[in-house]
Each structure stands twice: as C-alpha cells, then as structure tokens.
N, CA, C and O atoms as a GROMACS GRO file, in nm:
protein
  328
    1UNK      N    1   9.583  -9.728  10.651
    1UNK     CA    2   9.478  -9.717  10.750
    1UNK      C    3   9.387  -9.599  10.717
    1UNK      O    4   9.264  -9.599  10.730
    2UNK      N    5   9.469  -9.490  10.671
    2UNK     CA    6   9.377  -9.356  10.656
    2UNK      C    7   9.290  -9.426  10.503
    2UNK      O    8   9.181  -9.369  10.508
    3UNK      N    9   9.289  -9.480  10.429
    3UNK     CA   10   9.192  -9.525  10.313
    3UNK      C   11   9.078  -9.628  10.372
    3UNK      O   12   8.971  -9.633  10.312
    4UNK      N   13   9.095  -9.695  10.466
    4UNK     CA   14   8.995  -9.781  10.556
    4UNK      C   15   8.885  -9.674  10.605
    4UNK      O   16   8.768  -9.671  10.569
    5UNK      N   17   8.972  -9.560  10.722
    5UNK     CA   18   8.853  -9.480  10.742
    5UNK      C   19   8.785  -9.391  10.661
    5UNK      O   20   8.674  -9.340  10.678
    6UNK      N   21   8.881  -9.376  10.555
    6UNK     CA   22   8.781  -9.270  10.434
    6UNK      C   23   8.664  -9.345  10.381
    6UNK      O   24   8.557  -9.306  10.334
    7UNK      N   25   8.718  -9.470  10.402
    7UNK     CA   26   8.606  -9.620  10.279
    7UNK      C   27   8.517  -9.615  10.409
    7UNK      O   28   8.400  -9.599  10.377
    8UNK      N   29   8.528  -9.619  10.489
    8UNK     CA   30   8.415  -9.615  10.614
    8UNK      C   31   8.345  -9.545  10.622
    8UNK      O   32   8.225  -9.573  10.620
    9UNK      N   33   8.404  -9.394  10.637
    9UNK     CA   34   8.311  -9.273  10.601
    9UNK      C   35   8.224  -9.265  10.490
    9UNK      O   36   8.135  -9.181  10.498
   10UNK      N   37   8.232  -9.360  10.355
   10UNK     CA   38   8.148  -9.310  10.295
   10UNK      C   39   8.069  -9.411  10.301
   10UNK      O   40   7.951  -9.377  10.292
   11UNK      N   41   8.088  -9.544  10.315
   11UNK     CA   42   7.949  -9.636  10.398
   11UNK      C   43   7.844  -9.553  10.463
   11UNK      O   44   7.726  -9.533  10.434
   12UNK      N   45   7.931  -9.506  10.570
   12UNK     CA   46   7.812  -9.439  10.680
   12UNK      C   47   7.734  -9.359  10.663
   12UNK      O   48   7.624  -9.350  10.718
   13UNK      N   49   7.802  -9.261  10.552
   13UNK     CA   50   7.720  -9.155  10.440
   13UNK      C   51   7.622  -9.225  10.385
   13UNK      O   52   7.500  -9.213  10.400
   14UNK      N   53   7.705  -9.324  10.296
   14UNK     CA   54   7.549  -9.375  10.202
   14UNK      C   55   7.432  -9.435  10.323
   14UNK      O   56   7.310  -9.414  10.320
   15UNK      N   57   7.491  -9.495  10.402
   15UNK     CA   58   7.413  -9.570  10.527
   15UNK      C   59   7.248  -9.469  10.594
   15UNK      O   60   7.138  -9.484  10.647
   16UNK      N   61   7.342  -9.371  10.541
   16UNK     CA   62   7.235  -9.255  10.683
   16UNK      C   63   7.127  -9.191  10.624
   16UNK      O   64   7.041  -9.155  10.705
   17UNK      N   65   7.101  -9.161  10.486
   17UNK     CA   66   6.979  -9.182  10.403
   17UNK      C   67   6.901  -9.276  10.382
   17UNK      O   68   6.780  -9.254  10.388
   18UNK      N   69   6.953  -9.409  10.351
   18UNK     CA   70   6.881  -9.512  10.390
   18UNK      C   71   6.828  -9.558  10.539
   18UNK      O   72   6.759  -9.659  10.548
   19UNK      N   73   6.857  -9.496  10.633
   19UNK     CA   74   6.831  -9.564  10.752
   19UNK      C   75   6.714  -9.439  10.766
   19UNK      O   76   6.618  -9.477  10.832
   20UNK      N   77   6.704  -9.311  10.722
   20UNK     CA   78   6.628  -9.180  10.741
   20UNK      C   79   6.502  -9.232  10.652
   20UNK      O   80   6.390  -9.201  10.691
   21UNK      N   81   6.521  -9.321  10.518
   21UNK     CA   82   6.421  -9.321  10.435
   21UNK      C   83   6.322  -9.447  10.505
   21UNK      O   84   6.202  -9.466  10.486
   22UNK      N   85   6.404  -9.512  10.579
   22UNK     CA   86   6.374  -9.660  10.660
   22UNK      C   87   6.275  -9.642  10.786
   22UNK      O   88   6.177  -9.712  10.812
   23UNK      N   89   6.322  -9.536  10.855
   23UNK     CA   90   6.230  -9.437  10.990
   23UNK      C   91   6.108  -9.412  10.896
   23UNK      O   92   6.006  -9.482  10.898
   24UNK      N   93   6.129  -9.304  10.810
   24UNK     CA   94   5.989  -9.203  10.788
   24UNK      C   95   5.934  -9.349  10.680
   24UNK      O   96   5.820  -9.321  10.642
   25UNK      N   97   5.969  -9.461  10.633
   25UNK     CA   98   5.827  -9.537  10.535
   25UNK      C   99   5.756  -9.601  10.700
   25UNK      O  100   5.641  -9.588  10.742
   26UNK      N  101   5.868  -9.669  10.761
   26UNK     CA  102   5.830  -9.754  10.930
   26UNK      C  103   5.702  -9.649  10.958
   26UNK      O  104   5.582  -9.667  10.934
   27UNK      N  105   5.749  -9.568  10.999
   27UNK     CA  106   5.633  -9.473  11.048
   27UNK      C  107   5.526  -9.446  10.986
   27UNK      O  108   5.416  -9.442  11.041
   28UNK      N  109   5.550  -9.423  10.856
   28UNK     CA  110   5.438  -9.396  10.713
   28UNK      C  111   5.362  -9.505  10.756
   28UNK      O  112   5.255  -9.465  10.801
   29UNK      N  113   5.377  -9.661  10.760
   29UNK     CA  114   5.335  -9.763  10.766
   29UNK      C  115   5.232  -9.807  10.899
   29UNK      O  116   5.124  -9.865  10.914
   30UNK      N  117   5.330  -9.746  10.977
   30UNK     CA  118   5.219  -9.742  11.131
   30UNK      C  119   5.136  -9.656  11.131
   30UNK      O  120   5.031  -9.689  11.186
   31UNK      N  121   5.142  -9.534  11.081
   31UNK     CA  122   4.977  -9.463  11.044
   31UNK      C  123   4.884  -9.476  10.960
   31UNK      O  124   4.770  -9.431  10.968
   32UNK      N  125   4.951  -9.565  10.840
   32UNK     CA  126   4.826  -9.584  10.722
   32UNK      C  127   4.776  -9.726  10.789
   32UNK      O  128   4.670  -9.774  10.747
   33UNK      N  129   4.851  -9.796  10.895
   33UNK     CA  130   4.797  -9.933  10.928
   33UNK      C  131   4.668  -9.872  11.036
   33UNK      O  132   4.549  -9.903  11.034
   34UNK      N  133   4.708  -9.816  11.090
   34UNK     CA  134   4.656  -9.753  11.209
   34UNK      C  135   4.507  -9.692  11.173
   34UNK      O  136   4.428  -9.686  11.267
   35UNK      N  137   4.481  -9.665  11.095
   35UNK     CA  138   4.342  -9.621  11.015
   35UNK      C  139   4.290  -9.714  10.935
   35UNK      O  140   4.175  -9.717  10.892
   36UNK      N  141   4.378  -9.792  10.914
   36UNK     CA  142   4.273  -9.962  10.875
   36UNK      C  143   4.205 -10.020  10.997
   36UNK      O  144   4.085 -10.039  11.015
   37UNK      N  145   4.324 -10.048  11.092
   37UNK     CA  146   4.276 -10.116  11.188
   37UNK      C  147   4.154 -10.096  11.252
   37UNK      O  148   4.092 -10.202  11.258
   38UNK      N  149   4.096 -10.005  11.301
   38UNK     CA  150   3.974 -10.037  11.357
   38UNK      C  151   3.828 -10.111  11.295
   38UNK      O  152   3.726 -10.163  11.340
   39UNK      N  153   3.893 -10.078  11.158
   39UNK     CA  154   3.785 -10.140  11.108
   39UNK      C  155   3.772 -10.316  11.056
   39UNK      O  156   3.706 -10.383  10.976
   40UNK      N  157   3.901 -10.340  11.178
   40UNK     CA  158   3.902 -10.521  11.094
   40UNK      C  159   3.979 -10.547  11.266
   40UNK      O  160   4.079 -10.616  11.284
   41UNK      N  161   3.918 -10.486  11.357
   41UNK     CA  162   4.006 -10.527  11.484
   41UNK      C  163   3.953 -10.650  11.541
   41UNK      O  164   3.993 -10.674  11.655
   42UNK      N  165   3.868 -10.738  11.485
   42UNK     CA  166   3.798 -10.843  11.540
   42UNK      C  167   3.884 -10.956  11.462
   42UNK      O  168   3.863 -11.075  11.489
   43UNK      N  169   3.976 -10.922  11.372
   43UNK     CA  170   4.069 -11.013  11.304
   43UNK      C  171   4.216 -11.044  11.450
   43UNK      O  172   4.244 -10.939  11.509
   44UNK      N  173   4.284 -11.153  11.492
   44UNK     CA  174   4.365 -11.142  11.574
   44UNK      C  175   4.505 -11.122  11.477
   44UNK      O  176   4.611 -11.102  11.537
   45UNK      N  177   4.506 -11.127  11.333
   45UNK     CA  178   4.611 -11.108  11.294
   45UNK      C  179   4.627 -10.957  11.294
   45UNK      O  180   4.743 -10.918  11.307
   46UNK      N  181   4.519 -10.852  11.282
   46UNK     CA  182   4.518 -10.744  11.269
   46UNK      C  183   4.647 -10.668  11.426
   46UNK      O  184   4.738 -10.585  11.431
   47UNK      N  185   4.603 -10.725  11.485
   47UNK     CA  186   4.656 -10.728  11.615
   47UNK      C  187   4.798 -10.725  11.619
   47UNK      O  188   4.872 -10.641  11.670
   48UNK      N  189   4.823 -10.830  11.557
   48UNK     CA  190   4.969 -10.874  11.515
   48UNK      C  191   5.015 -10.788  11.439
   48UNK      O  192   5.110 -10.726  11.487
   49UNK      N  193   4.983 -10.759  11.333
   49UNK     CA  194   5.057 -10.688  11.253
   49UNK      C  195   5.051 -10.571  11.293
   49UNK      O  196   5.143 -10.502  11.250
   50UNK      N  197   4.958 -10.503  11.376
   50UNK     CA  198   4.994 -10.363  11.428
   50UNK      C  199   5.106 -10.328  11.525
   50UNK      O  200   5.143 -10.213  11.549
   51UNK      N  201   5.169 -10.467  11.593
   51UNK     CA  202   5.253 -10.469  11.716
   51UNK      C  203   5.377 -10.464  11.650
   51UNK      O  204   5.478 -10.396  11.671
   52UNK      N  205   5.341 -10.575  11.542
   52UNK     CA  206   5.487 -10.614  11.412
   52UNK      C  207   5.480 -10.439  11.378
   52UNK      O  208   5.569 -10.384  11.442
   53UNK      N  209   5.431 -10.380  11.327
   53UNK     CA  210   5.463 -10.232  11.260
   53UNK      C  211   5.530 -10.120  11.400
   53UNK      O  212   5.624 -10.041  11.397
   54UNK      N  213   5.432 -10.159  11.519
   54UNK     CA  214   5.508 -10.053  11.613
   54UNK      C  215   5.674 -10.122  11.573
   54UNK      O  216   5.770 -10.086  11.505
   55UNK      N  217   5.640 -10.231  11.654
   55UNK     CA  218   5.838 -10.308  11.658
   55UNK      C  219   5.902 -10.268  11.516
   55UNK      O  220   6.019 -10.277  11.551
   56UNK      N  221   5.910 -10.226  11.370
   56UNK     CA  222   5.934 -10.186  11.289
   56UNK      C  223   5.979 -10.054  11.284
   56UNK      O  224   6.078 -10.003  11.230
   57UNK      N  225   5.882 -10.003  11.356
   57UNK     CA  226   5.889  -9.830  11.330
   57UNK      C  227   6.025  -9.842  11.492
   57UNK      O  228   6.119  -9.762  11.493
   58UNK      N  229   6.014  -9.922  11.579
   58UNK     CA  230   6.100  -9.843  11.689
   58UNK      C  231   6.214  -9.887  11.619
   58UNK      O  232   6.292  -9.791  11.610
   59UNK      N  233   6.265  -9.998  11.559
   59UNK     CA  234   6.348 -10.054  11.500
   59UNK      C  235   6.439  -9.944  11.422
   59UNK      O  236   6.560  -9.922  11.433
   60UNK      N  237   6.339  -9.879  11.338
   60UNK     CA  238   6.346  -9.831  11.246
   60UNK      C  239   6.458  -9.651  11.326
   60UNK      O  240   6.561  -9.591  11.296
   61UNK      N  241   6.368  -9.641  11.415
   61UNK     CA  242   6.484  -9.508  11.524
   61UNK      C  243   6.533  -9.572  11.537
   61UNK      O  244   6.572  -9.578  11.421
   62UNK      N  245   6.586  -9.653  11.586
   62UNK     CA  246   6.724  -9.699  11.644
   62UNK      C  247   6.806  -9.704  11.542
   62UNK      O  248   6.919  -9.662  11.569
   63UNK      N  249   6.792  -9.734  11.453
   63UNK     CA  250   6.861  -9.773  11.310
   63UNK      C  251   6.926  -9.637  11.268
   63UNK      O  252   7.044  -9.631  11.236
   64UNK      N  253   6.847  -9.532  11.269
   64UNK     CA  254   6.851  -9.411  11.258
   64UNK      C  255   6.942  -9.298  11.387
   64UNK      O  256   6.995  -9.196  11.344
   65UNK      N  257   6.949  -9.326  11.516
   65UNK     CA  258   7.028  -9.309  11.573
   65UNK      C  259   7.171  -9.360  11.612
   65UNK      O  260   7.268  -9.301  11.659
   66UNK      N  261   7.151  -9.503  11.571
   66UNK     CA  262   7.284  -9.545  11.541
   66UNK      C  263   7.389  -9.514  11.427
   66UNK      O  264   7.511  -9.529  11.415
   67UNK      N  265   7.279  -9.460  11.343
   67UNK     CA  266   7.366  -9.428  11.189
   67UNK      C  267   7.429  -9.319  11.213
   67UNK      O  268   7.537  -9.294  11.159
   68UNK      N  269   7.356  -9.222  11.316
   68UNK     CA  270   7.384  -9.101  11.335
   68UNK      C  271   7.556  -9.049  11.427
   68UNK      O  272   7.654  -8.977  11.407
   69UNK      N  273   7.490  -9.163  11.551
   69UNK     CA  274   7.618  -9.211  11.667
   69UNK      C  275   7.724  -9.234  11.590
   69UNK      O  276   7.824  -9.174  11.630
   70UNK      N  277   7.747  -9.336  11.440
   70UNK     CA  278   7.816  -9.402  11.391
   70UNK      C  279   7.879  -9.295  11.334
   70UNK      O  280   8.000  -9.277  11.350
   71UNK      N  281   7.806  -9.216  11.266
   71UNK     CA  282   7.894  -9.118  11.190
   71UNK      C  283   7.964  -9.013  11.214
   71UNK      O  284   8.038  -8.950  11.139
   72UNK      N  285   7.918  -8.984  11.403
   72UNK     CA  286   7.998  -8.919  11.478
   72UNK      C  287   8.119  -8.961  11.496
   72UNK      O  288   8.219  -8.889  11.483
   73UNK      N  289   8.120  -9.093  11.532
   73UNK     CA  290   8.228  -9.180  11.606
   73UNK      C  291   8.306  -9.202  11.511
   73UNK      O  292   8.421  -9.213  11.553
   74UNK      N  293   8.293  -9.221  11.349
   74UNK     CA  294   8.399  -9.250  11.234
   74UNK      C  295   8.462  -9.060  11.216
   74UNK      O  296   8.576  -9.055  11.171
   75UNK      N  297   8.423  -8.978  11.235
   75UNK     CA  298   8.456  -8.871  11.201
   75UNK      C  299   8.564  -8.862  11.341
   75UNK      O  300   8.679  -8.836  11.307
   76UNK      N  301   8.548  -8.876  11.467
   76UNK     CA  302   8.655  -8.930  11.565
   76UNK      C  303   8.718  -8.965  11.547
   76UNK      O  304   8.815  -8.896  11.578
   77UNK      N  305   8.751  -9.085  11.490
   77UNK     CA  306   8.851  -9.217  11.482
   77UNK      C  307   8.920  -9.104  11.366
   77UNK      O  308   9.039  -9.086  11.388
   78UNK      N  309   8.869  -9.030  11.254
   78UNK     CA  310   8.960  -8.985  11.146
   78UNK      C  311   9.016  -8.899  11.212
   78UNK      O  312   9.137  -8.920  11.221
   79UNK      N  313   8.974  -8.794  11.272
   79UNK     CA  314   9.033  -8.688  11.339
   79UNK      C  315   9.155  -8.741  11.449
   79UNK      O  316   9.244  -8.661  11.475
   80UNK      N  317   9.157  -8.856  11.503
   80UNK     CA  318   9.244  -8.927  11.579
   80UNK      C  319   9.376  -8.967  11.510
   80UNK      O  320   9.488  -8.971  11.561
   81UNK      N  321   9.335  -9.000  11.367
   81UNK     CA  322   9.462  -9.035  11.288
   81UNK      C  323   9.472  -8.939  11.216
   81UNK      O  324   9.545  -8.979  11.125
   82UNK      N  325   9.442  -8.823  11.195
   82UNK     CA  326   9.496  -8.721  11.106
   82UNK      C  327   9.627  -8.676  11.140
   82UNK      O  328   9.682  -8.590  11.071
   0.00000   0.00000   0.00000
C-alpha cells in the first residue's frame, strides 16, 4: 500500500506543473483574444470563442486548485499510513 501512495505522490507532482502551465497559457489566451476582439466583434463566432476562452481559463483554476487540494490530501493519506 505504502508504494501505491508514493506512485500517487509523484503523479500529483508531475500533475501540478502541468495544471500551473495550463492556468497561465488559459489566461495568456484570454488576453491576447481579448485585444483581437474588438476589432472583429460584428463576427458572432468572435463572441463564441471569447466565452469558450473565459470557460477555459476558469477551467483552467479549477484544474489548478484541485491539483493543489490533491496534493494536500495524498500527503494526508501518507502521513496516515506512516
């Protein structure tokens, strides 16, 4: 059991850079969209895809606070079976 949560722990490790690099492009993405847009806002896809990028970028925190929650909660569970 103690090799399950070590193999877990380092998922969540590798997990939590990727989910950090996943927030800051989401976000990167909603501000470089965000300075196109006005100039093509008479397009209705423009519209769309700015709503699609917010929903991306919130996506994108959550992803990022869960990785975070997660890696609290596996460092628990080890400390529980130590």
């Amino acid at each position: 059991m103690k090799s399950d949560i070590a193999a877990t722990q380092q998922f969540v490790e590798a997990a939590a850079p990727a989910a950090s690099t996943f927030c800051k492009d989401a976000e990167a993405a909603v501000q470089t969209f965000a300075r196109v847009a006005p100039h093509a806002s008479h397009h209705p896809q423009v519209g769309q895809t700015g709503v699609q990028l917010q929903e991306l970028a919130e996506l994108a925190r959550q992803a990022m606070v869960l990785s975070i929650n997660l890696y609290h909660a596996v460092e628990e569970v080890d400390r529980l079976f130590s």
